[in-house]
N, C-alpha and C positions, 0 to 999 in steps of 0.2 A: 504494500500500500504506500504509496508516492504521501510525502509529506503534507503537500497540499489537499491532495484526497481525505486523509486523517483528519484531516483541521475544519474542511467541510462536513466529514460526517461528526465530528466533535458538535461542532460551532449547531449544528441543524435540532442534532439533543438537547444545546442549552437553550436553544427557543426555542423548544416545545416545553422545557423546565418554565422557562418565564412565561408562557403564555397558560401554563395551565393544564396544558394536552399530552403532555409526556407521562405512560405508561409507567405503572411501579418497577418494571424489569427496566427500563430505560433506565431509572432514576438510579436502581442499584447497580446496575452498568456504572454509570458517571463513578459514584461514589465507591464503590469497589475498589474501579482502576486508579481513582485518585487515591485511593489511602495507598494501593502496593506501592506506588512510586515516592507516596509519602514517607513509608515505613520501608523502603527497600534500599539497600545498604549500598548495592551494584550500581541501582540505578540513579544513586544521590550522587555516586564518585564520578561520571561520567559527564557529571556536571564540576566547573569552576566556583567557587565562591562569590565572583561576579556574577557569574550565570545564574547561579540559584536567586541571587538578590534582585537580580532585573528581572527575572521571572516574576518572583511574590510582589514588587511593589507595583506591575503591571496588572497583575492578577489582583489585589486590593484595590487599583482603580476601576479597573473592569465593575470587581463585583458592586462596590460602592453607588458607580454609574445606574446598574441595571437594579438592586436594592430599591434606591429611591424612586425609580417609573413606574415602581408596581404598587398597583392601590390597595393595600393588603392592612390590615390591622396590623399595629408594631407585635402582638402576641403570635400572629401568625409569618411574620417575615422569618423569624430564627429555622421553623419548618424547611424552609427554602433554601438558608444560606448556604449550606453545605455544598445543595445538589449545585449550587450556581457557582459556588469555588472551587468543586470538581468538574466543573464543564469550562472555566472559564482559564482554569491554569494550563489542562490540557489540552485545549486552542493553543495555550504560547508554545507546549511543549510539538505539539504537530505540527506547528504553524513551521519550524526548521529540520530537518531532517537531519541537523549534526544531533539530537539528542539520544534518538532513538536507533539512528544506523551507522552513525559517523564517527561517533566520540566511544571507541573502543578501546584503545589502551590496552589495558591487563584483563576486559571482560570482551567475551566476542557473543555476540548476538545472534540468530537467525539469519542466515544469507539469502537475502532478497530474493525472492523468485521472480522465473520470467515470466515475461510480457504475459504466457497463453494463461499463465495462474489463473487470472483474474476473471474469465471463464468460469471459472469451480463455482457458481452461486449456491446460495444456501438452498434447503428439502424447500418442499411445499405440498398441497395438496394432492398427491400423486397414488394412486392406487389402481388395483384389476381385480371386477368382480367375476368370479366363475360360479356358474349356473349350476344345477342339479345336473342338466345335461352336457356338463361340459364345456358348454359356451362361455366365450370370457367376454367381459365388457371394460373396455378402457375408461375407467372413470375421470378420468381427468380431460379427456377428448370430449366423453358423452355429454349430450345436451341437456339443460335441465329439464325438469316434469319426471313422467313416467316413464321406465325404464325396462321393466317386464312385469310378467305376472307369473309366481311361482306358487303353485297349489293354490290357498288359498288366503296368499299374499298378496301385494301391490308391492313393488320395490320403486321409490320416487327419488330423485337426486335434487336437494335444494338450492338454490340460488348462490349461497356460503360455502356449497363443498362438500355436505353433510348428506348420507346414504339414509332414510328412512325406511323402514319397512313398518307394512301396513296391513292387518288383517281384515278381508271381507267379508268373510266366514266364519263365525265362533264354533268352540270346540271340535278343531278338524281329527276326523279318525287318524290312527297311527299310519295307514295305508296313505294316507294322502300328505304325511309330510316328505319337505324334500330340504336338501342341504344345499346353503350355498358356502364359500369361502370368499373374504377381501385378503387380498395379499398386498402389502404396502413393499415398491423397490426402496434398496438405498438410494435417501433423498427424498425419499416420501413419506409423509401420514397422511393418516384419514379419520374421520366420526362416521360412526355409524351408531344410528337408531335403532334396536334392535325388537320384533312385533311384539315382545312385552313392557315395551317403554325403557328397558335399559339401558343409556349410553356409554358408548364406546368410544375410545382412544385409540389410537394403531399409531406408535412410536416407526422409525421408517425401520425396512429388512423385519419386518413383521406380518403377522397370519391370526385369521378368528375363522373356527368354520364352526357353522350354527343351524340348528333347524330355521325353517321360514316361520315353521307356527311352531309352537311349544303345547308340548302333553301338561295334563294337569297337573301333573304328580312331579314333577323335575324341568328343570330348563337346563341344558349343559350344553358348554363351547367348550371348543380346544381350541389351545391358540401357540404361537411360535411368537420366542422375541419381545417386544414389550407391550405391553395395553393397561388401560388405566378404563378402571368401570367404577358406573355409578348407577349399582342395579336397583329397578324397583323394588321394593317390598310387595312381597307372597308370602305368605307365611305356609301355606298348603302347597306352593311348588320350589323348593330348596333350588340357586340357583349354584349352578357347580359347573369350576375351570377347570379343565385339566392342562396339562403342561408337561410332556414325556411322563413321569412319573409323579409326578407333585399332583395333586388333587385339591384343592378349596373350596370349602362351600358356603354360603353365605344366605338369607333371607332378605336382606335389603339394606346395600351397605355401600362405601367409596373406599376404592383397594388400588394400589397399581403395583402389576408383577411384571419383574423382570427375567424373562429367562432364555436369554441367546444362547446358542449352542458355543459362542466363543468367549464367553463368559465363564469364572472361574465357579459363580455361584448364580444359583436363582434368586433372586431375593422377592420377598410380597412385604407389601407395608402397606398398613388398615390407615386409614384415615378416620373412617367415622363407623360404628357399631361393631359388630365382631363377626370371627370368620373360622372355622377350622380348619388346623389346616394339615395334611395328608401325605406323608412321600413311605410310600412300602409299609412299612409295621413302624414307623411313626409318626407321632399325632400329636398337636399342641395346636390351644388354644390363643387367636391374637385379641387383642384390644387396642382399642383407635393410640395411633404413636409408637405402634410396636413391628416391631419389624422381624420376619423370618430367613435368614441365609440358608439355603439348604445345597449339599451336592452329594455325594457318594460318599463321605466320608464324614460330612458336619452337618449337626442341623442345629442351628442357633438361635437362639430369642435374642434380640436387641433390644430391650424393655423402652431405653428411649434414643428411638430411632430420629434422624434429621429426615423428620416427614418432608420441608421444602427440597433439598435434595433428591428425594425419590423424584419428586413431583416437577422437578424442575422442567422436564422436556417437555410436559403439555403446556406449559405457564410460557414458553418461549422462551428458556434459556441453557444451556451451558449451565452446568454447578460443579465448579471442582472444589473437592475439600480434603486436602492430605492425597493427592490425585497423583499415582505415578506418571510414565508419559506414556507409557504403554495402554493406560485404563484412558485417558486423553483421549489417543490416538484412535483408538476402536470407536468415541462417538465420533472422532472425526469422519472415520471411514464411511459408518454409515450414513450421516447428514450429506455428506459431499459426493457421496457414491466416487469414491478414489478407493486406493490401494495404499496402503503405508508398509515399509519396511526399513527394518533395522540393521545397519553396518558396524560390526565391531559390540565396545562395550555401549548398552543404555544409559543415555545420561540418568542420575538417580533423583533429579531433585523432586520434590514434589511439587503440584499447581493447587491454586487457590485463589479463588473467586469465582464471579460470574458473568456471562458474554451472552447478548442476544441471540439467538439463532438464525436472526435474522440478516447476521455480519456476512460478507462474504467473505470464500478461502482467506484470501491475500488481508483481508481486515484479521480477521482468527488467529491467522500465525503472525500477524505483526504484536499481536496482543503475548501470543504464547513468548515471540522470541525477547520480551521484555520481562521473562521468569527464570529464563531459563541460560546456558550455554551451549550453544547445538550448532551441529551445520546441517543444513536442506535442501533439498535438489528436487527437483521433480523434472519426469520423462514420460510424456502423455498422460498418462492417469494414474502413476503409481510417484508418492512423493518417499524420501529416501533418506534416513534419521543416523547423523552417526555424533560424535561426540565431539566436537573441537576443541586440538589442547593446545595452549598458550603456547608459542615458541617464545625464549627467552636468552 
């Protein structure tokens, strides 16, 4: 990301901060990335002592400037200060490109990527539905309205992005249910609406296959990868995930499970009422903040789990917290639909904080190489991680 690019997408956050319109992931963006720089030891040395001072006394007039235009009660200005001293320092900082790619010394950064990087845009709403019969439909192509009719379903695509399914038929016999599947590519999610009112999540490199209508007695999906539900309440039809082996079941509750095959662990973390939950001949009960790790060898209760974290990917963001670069790297792959691989030793450090999803590649790694010491490379769609050591 070119200096000037940074400073606009900076400068565009903080008026939407001043104006009122800037989303709470925005806000914790801003404020996030200003305190690392704040609190970051690497990134204070790469700065002069002049530097740092023509920075802050720019950054105080700025804020000062924009402070006084806003018609806000003085109880409610301090709200604000922050987010508008982290937008408005990191303008000065973006506004040059010696701080961030030029003033290396004894720390070496992220090596810029090329030109086609900037290509890589962030997921979006991207998904393929397949029919009882097989038929796929490219949802992201298909037009909105009505989309098929499976037993005694309606499948409608909303104006937003969002898969609804629709019963016409109450109590369909078991002979007449049929299954469909949404499979989201890396770089994609999707909502889905599912015919008992339960909503669906689909994180990208993800899978739900579900009846059209549900029996009285049970509702059950399988799913691959991540999804995040927020099922009706039935108390007479228990609704039940399964995931390879994992099983949960629920009456009417907000859960989001993680379980990619390239993942080291499954994890579910309850949000709100309870859930049981199931892998072979063990069983533990969650409650809302609690989180389960389970794989072949562990099954762990997190009693208090970092529920924003779980939750981060539907809320639009990146959450790293004690975050290796390998556990990074894997969302990266799948947001960007790339390849990542590693030369030599892993750098160790860990990442911490949080980024829009909304940033493109070249914004992401301008953000990572501000944590980290690495070199990068990328060659069509695979980017290439090795370690860079100071020569001296």
């Amino acid at each position: 990301m070119s200096a000037n690019k940074g400073a606009k997408y900076l400068e565009e956050l903080a008026q939407k901060v001043l104006a009122g319109t800037a989303s709470e992931e925005e806000k914790l963006f801003l404020e996030e990335y200003y305190n690392a720089f704040e609190k970051h030891p690497d990134a204070q040395a790469r700065l002069t002592a002049e530097e740092l001072q023509h920075l802050q006394q720019t950054t105080r007039q700025k804020i000062h400037s924009q402070i006084t235009d806003i018609s806000l009660p003085l109880r409610n200005r301090h709200m604000i200060w922050r987010w508008v001293a982290a937008a408005t320092f990191l303008i000065c900082i973006a506004g040059s490109a010696l701080f961030f790619l030029k003033k290396t010394s004894n720390t070496t950064v992220v090596k810029a990527l090329p030109k086609n990087e900037a290509e890589f845009l962030p997921g979006g709403n991207k998904a393929t539905l397949i029919l009882n019969n097989g038929a796929t439909i490219v949802l992201d192509d298909a037009q909105n309205g009505s989309l098929a009719q499976q037993g005694n379903t309606e499948i409608n695509k909303t104006t937003d992005g969002q898969l609804i399914y629709k019963l016409t038929k109450q109590d369909p016999s078991p002979e007449a249910i049929q299954y469909n599947t949404i499979t989201t590519p890396k770089g994609g999610q999707y909502q889905v609406r599912l015919p008992d009112g339960t909503q669906v999540w689909l994180n990208a490199a993800s899978s739900i296959r579900f009846p059209t209508s549900f029996t009285e007695n049970e509702r059950a999906v399988a799913i691959t990868g991540e999804v995040y539900f927020e099922v009706a309440h039935n108390r007479q039809a228990p609704f039940i995930v399964s995931a390879g082996n994992t099983r949960v079941q629920v009456l009417g509750t907000s859960f989001n499970m993680m379980a990619y095959d390239n993942e080291d662990m499954k994890k579910t973390t309850l949000v709100e009422g309870s859930i049981q939950l199931t892998d072979g001949n063990r069983t533990s009960m969650l409650q809302p903040g609690e989180q389960m790790q389970v794989n072949e060898k562990d099954f762990k209760l997190i009693k208090h789990a970092d529920v924003a974290a779980a939750l981060a990917w539907k809320n639009g963001l990146f959450y790293f917290k004690d975050a290796g670069l390998q556990t990074v790297m894997k969302q990266v792959e799948r947001w960007y639909n790339i390849s990542v691989k590693f030369e030599g030793n892993i750098p160790e450090k860990q990442f911490n904080g949080k980024v829009p999803r909304n940033a493109n590649l070249a914004e992401l790694m301008e953000i990572l190489s501000f944590y980290d010491d690495m070199k990068c490379t990328i060659d069509n769609d695979t980017i290439t991680i090795m370690q860079r050591h100071n020569n001296h």
